[in-house]
N, C-alpha and C positions, 0 to 999 in steps of 0.2 A: 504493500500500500504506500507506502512513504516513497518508495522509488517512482511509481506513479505518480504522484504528488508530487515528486521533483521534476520531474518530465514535464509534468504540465506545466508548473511553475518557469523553468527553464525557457519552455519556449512561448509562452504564451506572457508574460507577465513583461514589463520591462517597455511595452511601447503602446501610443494608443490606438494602435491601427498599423497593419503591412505597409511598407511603404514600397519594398522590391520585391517584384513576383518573376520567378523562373519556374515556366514550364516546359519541361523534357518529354519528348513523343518518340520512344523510338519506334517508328512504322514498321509490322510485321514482328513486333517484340515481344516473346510472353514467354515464360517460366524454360521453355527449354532453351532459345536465344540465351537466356542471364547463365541458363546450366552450362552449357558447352563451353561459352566462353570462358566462366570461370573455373574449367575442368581443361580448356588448355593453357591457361593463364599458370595453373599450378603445375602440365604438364613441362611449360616451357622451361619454367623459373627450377623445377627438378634435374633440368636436366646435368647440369654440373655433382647431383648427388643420384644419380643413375642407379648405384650400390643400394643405395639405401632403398629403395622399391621393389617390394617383395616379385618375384617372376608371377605368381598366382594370382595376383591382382589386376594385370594388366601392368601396363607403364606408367599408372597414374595411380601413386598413394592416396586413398580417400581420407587420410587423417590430416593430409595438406591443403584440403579444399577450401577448410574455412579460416586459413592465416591470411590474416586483414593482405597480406602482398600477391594473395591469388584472387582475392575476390576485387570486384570491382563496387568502384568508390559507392553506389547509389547504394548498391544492396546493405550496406553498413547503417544506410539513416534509421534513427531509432522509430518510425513510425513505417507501417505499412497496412494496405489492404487490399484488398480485392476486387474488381469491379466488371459488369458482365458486358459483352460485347456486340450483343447482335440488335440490327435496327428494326425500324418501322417491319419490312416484311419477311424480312430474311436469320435466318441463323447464325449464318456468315456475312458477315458484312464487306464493305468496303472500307477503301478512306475516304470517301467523299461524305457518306454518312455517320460515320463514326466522328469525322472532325468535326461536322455540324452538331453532334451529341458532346464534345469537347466542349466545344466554342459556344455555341449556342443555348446547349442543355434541353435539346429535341430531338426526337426519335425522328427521324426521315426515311425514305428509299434510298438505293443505292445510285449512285453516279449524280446525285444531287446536292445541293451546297447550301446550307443557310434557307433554307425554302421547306414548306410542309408537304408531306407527298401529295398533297392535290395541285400546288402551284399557287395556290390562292395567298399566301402569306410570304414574306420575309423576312428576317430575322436578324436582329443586331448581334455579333458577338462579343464577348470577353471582354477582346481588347478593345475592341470600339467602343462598348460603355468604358473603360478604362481611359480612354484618349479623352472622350468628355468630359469624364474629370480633372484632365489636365495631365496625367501620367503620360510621359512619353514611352511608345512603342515599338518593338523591333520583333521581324519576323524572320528566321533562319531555318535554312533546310539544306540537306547532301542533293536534295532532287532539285527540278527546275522549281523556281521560286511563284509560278502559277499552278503548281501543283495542289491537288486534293485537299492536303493538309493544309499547309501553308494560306490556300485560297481561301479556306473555312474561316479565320480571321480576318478578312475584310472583304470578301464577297458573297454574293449572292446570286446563285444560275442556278436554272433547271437541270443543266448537266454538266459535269467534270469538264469534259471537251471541249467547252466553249472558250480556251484558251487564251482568244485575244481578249473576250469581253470579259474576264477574269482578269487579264494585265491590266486592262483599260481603268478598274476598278481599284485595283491597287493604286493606280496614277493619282485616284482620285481619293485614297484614305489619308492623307496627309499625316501617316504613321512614319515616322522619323527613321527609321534604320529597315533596311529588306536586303541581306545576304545569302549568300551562296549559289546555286546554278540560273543559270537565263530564263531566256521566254521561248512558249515550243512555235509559236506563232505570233512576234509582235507586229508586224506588219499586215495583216491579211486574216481572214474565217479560217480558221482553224475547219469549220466545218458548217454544213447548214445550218442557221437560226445562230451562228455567230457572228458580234459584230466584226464589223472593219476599219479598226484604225489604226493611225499609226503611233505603237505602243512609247514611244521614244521619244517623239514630239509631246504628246500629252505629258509624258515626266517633267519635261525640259518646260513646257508651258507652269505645271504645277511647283518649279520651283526643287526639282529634283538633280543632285551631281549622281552622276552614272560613273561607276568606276570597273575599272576591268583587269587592272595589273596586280600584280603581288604589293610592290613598294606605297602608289598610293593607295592602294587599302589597309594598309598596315599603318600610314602614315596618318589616318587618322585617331588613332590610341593617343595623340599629342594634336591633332588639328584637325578637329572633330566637326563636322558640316551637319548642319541643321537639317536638311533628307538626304538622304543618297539610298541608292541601289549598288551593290556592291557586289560585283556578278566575279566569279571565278575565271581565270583565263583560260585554262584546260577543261570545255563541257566534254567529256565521256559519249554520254548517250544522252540523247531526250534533254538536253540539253541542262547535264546533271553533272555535280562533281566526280571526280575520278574513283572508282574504288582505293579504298584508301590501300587495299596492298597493290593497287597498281600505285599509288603514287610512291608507295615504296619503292617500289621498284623500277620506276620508270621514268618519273619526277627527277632527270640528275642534276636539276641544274637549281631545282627547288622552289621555282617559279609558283608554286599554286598554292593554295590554303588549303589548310585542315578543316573540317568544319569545329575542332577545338579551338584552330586559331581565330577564325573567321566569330566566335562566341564574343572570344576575348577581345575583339574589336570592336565589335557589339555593346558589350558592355561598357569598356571606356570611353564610345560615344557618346551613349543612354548618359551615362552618368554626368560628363561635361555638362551636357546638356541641360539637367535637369538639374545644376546647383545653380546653372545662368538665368533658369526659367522659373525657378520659386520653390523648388525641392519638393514635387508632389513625386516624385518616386517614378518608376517604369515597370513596362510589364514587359518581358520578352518570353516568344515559344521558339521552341528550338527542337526541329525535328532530324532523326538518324533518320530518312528518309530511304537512303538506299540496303539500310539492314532487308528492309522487305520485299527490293530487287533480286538483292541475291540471293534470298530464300522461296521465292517465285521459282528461283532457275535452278534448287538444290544446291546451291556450290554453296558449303561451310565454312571454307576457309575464309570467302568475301565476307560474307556475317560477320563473323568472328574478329575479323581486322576491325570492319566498320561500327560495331559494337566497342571494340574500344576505341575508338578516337570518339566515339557519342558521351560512352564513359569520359576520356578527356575533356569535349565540350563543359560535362557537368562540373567535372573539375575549378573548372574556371568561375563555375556561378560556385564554388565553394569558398574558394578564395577569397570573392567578395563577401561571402556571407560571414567568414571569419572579421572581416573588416566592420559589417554591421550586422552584428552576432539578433540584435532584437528589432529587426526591421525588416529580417529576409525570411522569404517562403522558398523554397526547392521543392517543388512536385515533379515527378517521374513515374513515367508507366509506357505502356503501348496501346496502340487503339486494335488491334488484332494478332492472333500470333498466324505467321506464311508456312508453307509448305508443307505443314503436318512433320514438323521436325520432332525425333526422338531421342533419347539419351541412351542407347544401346539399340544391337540391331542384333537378329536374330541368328548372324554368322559368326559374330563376336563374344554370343551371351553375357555371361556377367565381365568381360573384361573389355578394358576401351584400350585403343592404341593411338591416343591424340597426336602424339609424335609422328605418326604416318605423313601430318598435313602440314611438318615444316617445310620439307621442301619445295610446296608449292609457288608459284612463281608470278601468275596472272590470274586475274579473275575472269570467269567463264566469258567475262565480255569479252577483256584485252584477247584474249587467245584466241577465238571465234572473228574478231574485228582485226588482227593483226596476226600472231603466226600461222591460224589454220588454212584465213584468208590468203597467203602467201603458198601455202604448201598445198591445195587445194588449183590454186591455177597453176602451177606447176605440175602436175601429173591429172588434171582431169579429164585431158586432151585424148583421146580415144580409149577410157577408160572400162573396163571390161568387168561388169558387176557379175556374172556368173562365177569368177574366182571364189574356191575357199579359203584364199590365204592374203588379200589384196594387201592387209594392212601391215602380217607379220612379215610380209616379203621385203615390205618398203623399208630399209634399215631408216631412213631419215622418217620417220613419223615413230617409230619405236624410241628412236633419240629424242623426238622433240615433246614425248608423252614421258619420258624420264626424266628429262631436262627440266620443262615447265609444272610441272604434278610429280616427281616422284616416283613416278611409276614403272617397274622394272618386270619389260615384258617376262624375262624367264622364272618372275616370283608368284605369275597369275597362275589360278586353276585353268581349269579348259573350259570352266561356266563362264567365268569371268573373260576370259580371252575371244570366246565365240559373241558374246555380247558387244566386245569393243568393232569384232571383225563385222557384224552385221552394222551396227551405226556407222564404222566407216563407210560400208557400201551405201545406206543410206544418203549420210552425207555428201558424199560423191557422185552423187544422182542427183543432189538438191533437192529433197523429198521432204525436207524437214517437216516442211507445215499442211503437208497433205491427210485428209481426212482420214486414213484409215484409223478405226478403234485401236487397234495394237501399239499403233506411232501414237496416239495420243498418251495412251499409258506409258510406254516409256519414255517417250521423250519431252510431253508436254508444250510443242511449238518449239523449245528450242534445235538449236543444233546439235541432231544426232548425239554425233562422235565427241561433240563438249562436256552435254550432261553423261552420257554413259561416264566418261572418263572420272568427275567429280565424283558422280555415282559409285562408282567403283572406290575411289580415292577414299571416301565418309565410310563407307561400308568396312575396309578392313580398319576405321579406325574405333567403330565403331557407333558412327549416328546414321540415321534411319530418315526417309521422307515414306508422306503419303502424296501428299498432293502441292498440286504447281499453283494453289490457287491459298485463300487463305481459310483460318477454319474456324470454330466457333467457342472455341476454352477461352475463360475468363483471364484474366491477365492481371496480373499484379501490380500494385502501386508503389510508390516508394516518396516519405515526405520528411522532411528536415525546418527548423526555424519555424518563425512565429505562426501560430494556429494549425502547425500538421495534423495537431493531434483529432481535427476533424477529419482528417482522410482516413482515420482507423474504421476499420470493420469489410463489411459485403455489403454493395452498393451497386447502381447503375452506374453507367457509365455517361448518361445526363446527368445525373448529379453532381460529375465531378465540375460541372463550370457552375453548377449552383454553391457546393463548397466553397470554389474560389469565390465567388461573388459574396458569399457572406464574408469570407476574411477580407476581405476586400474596403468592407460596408458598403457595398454598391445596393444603393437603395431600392433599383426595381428588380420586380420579381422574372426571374426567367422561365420562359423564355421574353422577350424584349421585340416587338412586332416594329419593323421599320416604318 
């Protein structure tokens, strides 16, 4: 009881109202995302004491999971809860519905934003009641910054896609900081019954600096601009930051942001900002965006990177919080978990071999979009899918599946090696996205010979997928600083922007009808 009593006391006692709110989205994030990662976290950090990990266990001491240097930073905050995740009509949701249950605190359809599933309503979020009050805001994501999540704090459409009329809308929330990936269409409709404008001009009209390089984005932490857009140099895909183990690896010259750096720039704008403008405090969301790409496409090892540098992000709203121990909120959760990811697979049984996935090298984009793309026009030139042996013939694709993944054609079984030989023929056909039921099961639209190979990679290390889409398990919360302690318990996941609105003291009730 007394400990309880200090918890509250601790966090709740000492201010008369929030004054900085951090909310963490990792997209596609729930209980096995936080597992894996901090089961190779502890693998990694093992490996200099190799000895000391019994052989029957696996490569991963389960007695090392929970020293504070395996786990990551969120899981540690003294509050957590639960919260469930399915919308208006579905079990599974999306992000477009789940972020208006975020942001808004309504249940919608799916591919819809700030809107009730009939259409008839719109909806203010979060942060725009928050900007009213005077709190300046910042909105950050690893994906394109019109995206789902991201859009669910200052827009409102009938559907995800409508991509410009979502930028458009941005142009016009006069929200002070918007980082990380571009726009998938700022010039032009993205699609029917979207607008047309030009996304760039409307910023530059509204008073908006657009930045694009490493140095002046950085450069704001000391010369901080009253709006900017703050777009990554390096967009990936869909106009998204890099996977962060590509920017390991392929970043040499360092040119591009983390989405932890890109936090921390964030912050020390918000903040100039708001000691110049009368100290009503700020709210920033900050979403891992691409954890739920690469869990789309089965590849663990991309999760697993991009789960820690989200971790690092949070880091950074820690830092601060250290500095204003009774004025700061840290909320963290995911709005769905991806892929039907599992913590053991049924070839592995009780033992994991996380180690299997250090030497991986690209994420299933980079090596689909750049080495396969390379090795693929190099021999597909009268290529002869009736072979049984296309793949194991090719010494250089044997190399470049060792090389890039780890994977050491003479250490596969003959399940595993007929697998790789079929999606190569596949591949090499170009058949990826073809209708048959079999291709969907296993490869789920992507590229053949990509997912088999991750496929195979997770499987001897031991994690498991069902599906390429996402599923319906509740997800975990994680809360630190002033008034966490309302995020304890099993809750909706509307509730969670009604919680913050109370900490908040935001006087109207949500949902908030534009």
């Amino acid at each position: 009881m007394f400990l309880l009593w200090a918890l509250f006391f601790t966090t709740s006692i000492g201010a008369a109202e929030v004054k900085y709110v951090f909310f963490f989205l990792g997209d596609g994030m729930s209980s096995s995302q936080i597992q894996t990662t901090e089961a190779y976290l502890a693998s990694a950090n093992a490996k200099s004491t190799r000895q000391a990990l019994g052989p029957e266990a696996g490569n991963i001491d389960a007695r090392l999971l929970m020293h504070p240097s395996n786990r990551l930073r969120f899981t540690q905050f003294p509050i957590m809860g639960m919260q469930t995740t399915y919308d208006a009509y579905s079990l599974n949701t999306d992000s477009a519905s789940a972020g208006t249950a975020f942001a808004s605190g309504i249940k919608t359809k799916s591919n819809m934003i700030n809107m009730d599933p009939d259409q008839n309503q719109k909806f203010k979020s979060i942060a725009e009641l928050a900007h009213e009050r005077g709190m300046k805001v910042g909105i950050l994501t690893s994906v394109s910054i019109d995206h789902a999540t991201p859009a669910s704090y200052y827009a409102s459409v009938a559907s995800r896609s409508y991509f410009n009329s979502i930028a458009s809308q941005l142009a016009a929330s006069g929200f002070e900081f918007f980082g990380g990936g571009g726009f998938v269409s700022p010039q032009k409709a993205a699609k029917s019954g979207d607008t047309n404008n030009d996304v760039h001009a409307l910023l530059k009209q509204n008073g908006y600096t657009i930045l694009n390089d490493r140095s002046s984005i950085l450069n704001l932490k000391t010369q901080p601009k009253s709006k900017v857009v703050a777009i990554n140099s390096w967009l990936q895909d869909s106009a998204a930051l890099p996977y962060h183990l590509d920017k390991i690896y392929y970043d040499e010259k360092n040119q591009n942001l983390t989405l932890s750096e890109m936090t921390e720039v964030a912050i020390a704008n918000l903040e100039a900002l708001d000691r110049k403008d009368g100290g009503k405090g700020f709210f920033i969301m900050v979403e891992g965006g691409k954890i739920d790409w690469a869990c789309h496409a089965n590849d663990a090892m991309a999760s697993i990177l991009d789960m820690m540098d989200f971790d690092a992000a949070i880091g950074q709203a820690i830092d601060f919080f250290i500095r204003h121990p009774n004025e700061t909120l840290i909320v963290v959760t995911g709005d769905h978990e991806t892929g039907g990811m599992s913590v053991g697979h049924a070839t592995t049984a009780y033992k994991a071999y996380y180690d299997k996935m250090f030497a991986q090298k690209a994420s299933f984009q980079y090596f689909t979009d750049n080495q396969w793309k390379a090795h693929k026009q190099k021999y597909s030139q009268g290529y002869d899918g009736s072979k049984p042996d296309n793949l194991s013939s090719n010494a250089e694709m044997v190399a470049l599946m060792h090389h890039v993944f780890g994977l050491d054609w003479n250490s596969l079984n003959d399940y595993q090696k007929q697998r790789l030989e079929d999606a190569y023929d596949q591949s090499m056909a170009g058949k990826s996205r073809n209708s048959d039921a079999a291709n969907k099961l296993l490869y789920g639209g992507y590229e053949p010979i990509t997912v088999t190979i991750t496929h195979i990679l997770n499987e001897t290390a031991g994690i498991g997928w069902t599906s390429y889409s996402h599923t319906g398990q509740p997800v975990p919360l994680f809360a630190k600083g002033y008034g966490a302690e309302t995020f304890a318990g099993f809750y909706d996941n509307t509730d969670i922007a009604k919680k913050l609105a109370s900490v908040m003291n935001i006087s109207q009730t949500l949902p908030v009808v534009k």
